[in-house]
TIPABA-834425 format. One line per 5 residues: number of its first residue (from 1); their letters; for each residue x, y, z of C-alpha. Coordinates in pm, 1 decimal, always signed. Example, Ala and Ser with C-alpha at 12.3 -4.5 7.8 and 13.67 -1.06 7.14 Angstrom:
2
1	as	+1230.0/-450.0/+780.0 ~ +1367.0/-106.0/+714.0
This chain:
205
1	xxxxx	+590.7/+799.7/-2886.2 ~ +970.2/+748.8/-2922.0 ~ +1140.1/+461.1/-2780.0 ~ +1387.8/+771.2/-2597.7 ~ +1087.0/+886.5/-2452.5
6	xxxxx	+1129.7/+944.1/-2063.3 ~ +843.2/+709.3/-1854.7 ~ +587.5/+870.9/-1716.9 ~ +520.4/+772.7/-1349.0 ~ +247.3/+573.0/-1295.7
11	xxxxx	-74.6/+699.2/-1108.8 ~ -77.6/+599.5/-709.4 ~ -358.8/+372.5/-612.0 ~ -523.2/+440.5/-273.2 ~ -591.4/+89.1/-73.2
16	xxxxx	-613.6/+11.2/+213.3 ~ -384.6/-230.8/+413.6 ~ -606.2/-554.8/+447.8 ~ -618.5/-568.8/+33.8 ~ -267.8/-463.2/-30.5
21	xxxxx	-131.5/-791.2/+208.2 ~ -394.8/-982.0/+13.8 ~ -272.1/-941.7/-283.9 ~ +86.7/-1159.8/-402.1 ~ +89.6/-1161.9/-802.5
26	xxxxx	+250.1/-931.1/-978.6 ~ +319.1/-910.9/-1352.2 ~ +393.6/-722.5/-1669.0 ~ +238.1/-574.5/-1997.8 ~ +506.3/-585.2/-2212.9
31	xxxxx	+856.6/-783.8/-2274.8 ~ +1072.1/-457.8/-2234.3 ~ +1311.1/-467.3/-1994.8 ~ +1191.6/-148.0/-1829.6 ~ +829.1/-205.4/-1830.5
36	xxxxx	+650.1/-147.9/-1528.1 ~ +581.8/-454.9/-1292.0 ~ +203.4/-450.7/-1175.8 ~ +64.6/-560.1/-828.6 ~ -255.0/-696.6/-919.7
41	xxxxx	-549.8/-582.3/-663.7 ~ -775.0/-845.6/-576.3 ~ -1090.8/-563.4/-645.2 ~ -974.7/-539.0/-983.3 ~ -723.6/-306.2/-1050.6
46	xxxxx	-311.6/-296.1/-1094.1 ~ -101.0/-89.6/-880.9 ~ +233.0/+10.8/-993.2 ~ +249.0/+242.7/-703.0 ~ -13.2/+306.5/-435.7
51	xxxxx	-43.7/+592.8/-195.6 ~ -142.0/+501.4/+162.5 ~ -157.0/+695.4/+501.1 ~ -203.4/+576.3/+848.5 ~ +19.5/+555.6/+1203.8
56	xxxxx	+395.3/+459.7/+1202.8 ~ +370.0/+273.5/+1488.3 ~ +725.0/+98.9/+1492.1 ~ +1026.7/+196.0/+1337.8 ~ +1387.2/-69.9/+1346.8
61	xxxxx	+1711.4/-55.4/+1180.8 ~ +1732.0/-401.4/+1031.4 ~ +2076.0/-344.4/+863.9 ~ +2374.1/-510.2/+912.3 ~ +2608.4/-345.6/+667.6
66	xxxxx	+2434.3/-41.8/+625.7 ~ +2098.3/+143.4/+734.3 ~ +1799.4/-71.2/+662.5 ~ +1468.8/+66.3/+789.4 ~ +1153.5/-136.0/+858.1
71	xxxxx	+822.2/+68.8/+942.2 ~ +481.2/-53.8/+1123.0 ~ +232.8/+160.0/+916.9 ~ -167.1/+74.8/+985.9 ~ -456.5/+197.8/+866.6
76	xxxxx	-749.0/+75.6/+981.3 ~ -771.8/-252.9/+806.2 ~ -412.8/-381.6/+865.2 ~ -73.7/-299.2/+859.6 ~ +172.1/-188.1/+555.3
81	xxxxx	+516.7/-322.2/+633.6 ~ +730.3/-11.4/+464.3 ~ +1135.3/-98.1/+347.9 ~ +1405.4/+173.2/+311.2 ~ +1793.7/+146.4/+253.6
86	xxxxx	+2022.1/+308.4/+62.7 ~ +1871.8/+319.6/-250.3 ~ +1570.3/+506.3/-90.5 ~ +1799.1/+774.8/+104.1 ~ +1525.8/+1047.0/+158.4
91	xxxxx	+1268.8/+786.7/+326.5 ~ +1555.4/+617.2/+524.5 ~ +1653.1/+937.5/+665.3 ~ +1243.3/+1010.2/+733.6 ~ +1217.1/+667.5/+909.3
96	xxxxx	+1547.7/+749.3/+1140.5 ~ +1466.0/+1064.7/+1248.0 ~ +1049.4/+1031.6/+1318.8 ~ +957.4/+964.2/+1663.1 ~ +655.3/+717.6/+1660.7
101	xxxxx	+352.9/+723.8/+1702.6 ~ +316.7/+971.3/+1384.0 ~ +105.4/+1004.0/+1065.0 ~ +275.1/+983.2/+744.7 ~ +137.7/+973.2/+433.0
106	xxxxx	+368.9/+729.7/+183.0 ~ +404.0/+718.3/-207.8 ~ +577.3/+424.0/-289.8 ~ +618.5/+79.0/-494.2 ~ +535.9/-260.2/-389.3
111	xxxxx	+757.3/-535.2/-347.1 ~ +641.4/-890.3/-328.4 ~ +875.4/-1199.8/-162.3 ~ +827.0/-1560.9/-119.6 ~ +1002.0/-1633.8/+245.1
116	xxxxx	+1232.6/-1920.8/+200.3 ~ +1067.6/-2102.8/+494.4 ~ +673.4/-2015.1/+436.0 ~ +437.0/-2244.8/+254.0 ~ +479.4/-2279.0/-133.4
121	xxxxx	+250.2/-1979.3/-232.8 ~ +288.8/-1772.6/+26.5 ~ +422.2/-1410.3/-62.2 ~ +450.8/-1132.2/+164.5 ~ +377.8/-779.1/+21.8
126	xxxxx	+594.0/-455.6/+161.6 ~ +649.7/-106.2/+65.4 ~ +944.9/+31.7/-43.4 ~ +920.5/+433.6/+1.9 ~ +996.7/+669.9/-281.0
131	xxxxx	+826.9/+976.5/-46.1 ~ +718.0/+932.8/+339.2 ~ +564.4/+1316.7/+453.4 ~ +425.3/+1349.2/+818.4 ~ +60.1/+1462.1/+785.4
136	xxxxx	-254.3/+1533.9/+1034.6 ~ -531.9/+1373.3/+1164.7 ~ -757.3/+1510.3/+904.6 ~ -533.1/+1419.3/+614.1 ~ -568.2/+1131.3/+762.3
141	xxxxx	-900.6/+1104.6/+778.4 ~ -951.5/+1277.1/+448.1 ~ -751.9/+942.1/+310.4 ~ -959.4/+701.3/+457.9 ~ -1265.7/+854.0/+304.7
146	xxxxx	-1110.6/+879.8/-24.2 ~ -993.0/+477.0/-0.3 ~ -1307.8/+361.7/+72.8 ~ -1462.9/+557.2/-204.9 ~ -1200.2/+414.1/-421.4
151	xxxxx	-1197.3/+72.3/-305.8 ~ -1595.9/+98.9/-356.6 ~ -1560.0/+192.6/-739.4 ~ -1326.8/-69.3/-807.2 ~ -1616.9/-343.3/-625.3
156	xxxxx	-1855.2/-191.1/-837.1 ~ -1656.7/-223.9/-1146.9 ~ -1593.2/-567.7/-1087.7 ~ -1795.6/-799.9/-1301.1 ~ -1841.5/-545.2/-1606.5
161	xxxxx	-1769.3/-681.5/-1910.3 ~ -1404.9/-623.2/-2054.2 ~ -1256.8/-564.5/-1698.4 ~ -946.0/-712.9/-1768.9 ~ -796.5/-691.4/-1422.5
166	xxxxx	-1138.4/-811.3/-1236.4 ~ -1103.9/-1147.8/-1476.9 ~ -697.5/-1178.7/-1363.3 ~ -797.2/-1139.3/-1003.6 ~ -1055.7/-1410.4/-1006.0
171	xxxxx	-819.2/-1586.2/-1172.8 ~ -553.0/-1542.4/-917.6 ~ -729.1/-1499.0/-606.7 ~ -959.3/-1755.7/-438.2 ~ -1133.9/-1435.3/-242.0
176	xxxxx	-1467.4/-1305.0/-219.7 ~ -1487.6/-952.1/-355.5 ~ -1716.1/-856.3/-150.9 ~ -1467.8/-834.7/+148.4 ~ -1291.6/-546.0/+8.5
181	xxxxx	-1603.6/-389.9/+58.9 ~ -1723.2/-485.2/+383.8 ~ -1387.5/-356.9/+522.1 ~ -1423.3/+4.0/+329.9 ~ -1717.2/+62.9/+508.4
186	xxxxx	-1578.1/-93.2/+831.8 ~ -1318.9/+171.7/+780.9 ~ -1511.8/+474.1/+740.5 ~ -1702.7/+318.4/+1084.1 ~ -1386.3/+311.8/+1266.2
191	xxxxx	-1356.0/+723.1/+1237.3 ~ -1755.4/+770.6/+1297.1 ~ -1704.4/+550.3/+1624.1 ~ -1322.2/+694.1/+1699.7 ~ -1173.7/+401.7/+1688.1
196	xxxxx	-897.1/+515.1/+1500.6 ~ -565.1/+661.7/+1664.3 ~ -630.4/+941.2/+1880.3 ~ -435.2/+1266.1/+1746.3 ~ -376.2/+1328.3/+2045.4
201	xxxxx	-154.0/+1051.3/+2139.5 ~ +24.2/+1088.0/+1766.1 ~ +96.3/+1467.0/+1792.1 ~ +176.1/+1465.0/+2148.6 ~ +612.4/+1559.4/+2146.2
């Protein structure tokens, strides 16, 4: 492969919300300059992008200069914090003009940051939006099945041998694997027992 070769993207992890905000360390595989950065999973896995669905439940312009869009996205595990400006123009124009509650389905990068006033260690994880489509309650649904399946293969992949990113993660996270999958299935409960956002209330105008 030529060094003038154009980067393919990445593949888009489904997880769910609980493990994404557990997760802080990021890193690299090579030295080059434009070499992907890496969200390490605490299931064992890296995410240069990850694909998530769920409620926007809050929208706010944060700007001061310009547009700055924070979203409230949750699943139901958690919440995905989701970041748009000018540099994302197509998901800052989404965020403006969608009326919550609404599903959306998001494609996007994560972004780690260490608040200047937290505890040394602590980093908050966001999303910053290269795609944000409204979708239905059985895309929805559809996603949560499809996480959980995900999320389960990555648990049960854990502790074979050569599994690089399992070995980094219990490295770099002091947390029981076996969370990731107690939530999964708590997940896939929460649409047997309708827990989850009525469509109803999300589609209503």
């Amino acid at each position: 492969m030529s060094s003038n070769a154009i980067p393919t993207r990445k593949v888009a992890r489904r997880v769910f919300a609980s493990e994404f905000n557990d997760a802080g360390y990021t890193f690299k595989e090579s030295d080059d300059e434009r070499a992907p950065i890496y969200l390490l999973l605490p299931s064992g896995a890296r995410a240069n992008r990850v694909f998530v669905v769920g409620t926007l439940t809050e929208k706010e312009d944060i700007g001061e200069d310009s547009e700055y869009w924070r979203g409230r996205v949750v699943d139901p595990t958690g919440t995905f914090f989701v970041y748009a400006g000018q540099y994302q123009p197509d998901a800052a124009a989404m965020l403006r003009d969608l009326e919550p509650p609404a599903y959306v389905a998001i494609v996007g990068k994560p972004r780690t940051y260490e608040p200047e006033d937290s505890e040394e260690g602590d980093v908050l994880v966001s999303l910053r939006p290269e795609s944000i489509t409204v979708v239905d309650a059985d895309t929805r649904d559809r996603w949560v099945v499809e996480t959980a399946e995900r999320t389960l293969d990555r648990i049960e992949a854990f502790d074979e041998e050569g599994n690089e990113y399992a070995r980094m993660a219990r490295e770099r996270y002091d947390l029981p694997v076996e969370t990731y999958r107690d939530r999964a299935i708590e997940a896939l409960e929460s649409l047997e027992d309708g827990q989850a956002p009525e469509p109803d209330a999300v589609d209503a105008d």
